[in-house]
C-alpha positions in Angstrom: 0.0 0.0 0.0 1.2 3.9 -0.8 2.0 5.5 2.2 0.0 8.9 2.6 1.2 12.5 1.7 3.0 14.6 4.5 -0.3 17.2 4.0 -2.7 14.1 3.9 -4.2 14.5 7.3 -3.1 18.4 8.1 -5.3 21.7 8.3 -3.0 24.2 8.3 -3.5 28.3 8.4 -0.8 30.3 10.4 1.2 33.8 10.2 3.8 32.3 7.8 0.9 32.6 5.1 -1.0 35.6 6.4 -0.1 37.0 2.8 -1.9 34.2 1.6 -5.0 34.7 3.5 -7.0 37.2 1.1 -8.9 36.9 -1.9 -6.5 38.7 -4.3 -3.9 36.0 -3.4 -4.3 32.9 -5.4 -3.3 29.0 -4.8 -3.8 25.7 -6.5 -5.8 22.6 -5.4 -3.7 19.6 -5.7 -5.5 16.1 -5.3 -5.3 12.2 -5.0 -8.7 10.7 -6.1 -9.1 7.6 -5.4 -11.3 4.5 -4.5 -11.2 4.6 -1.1 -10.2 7.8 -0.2 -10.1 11.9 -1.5 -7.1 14.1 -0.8 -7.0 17.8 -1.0 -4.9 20.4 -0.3 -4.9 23.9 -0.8 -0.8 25.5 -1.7 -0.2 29.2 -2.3 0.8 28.8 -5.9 3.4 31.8 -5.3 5.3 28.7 -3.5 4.7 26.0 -5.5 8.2 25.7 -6.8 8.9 25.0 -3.2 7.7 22.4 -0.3 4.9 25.0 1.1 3.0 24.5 3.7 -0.8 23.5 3.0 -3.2 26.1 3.5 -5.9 24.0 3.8 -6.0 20.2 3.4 -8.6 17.0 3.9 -9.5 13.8 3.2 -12.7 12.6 2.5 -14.3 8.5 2.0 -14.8 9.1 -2.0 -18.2 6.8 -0.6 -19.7 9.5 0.7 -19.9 11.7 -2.8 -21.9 10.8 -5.9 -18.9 12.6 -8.2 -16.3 14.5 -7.7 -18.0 17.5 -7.9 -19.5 16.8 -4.6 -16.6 16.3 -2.7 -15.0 19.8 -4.5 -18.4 21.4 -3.3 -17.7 20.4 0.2 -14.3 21.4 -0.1 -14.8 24.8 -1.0 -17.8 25.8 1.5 -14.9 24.1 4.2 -12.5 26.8 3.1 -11.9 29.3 5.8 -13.4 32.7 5.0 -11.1 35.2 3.3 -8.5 32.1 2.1 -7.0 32.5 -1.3 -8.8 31.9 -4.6 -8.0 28.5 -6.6 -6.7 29.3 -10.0 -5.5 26.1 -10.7 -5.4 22.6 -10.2 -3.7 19.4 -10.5 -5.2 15.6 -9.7 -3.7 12.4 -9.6 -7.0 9.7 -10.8 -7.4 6.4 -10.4 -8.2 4.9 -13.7 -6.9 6.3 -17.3 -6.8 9.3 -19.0 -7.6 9.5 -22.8 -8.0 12.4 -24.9 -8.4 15.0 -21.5 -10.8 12.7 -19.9 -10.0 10.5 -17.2 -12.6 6.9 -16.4 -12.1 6.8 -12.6 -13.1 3.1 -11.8 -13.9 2.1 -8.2 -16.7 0.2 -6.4 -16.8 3.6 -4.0 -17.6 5.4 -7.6 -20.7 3.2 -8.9 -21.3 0.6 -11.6 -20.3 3.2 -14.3 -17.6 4.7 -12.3 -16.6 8.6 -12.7 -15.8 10.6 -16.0 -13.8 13.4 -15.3 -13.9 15.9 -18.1 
């Protein structure tokens, strides 16, 4: 079994990123979507060359969500108030990606799994 993320399990918001607390700042989502579990985490993309520290991370059963789009719903209305905007993203699926769009095949995601456009 993979071992989890240093950020898998944090929720992080301090004075180091106090800069990054405001709506004009901006920061990427980063994710692991899998079958059993859903990890995000929230990065000030003015550090992303670097190891930064999460803004804002969780991880969710991917059971509990009909898509994707559930668990990023959640995930949003979780975000502290006055946290940077996302302006970008990057997720790691668990199933194939062909032609942009990625078949994410779990029992957790249904008989006809997830389509990620």
């Amino acid at each position: 079994a993979m071992s989890s993320p240093l950020w898998a399990d944090r929720h992080i918001i301090d004075g180091d990123f106090a800069a990054m607390s405001s709506p004009d700042a901006s920061a990427v989502l980063i994710g692991d979507i899998g079958g059993t579990n859903i990890r995000l985490v929230l990065v000030p993309d003015a550090l992303c060359g670097s190891r930064p520290r999460p803004l804002h991370s969780v991880r969710y059963q991917t059971a509990e969500f009909a898509h994707l789009r559930d668990a990023l719903a959640r995930f949003v209305a979780e975000l502290p108030a006055g946290l940077a905007r996302v302006t970008a993203a990057a997720l790691s699926v668990c199933g194939p990606v062909v032609e942009g769009s990625a078949i994410c095949m779990a029992e957790s995601m249904g008989a006809s799994g997830w389509r990620l456009d």
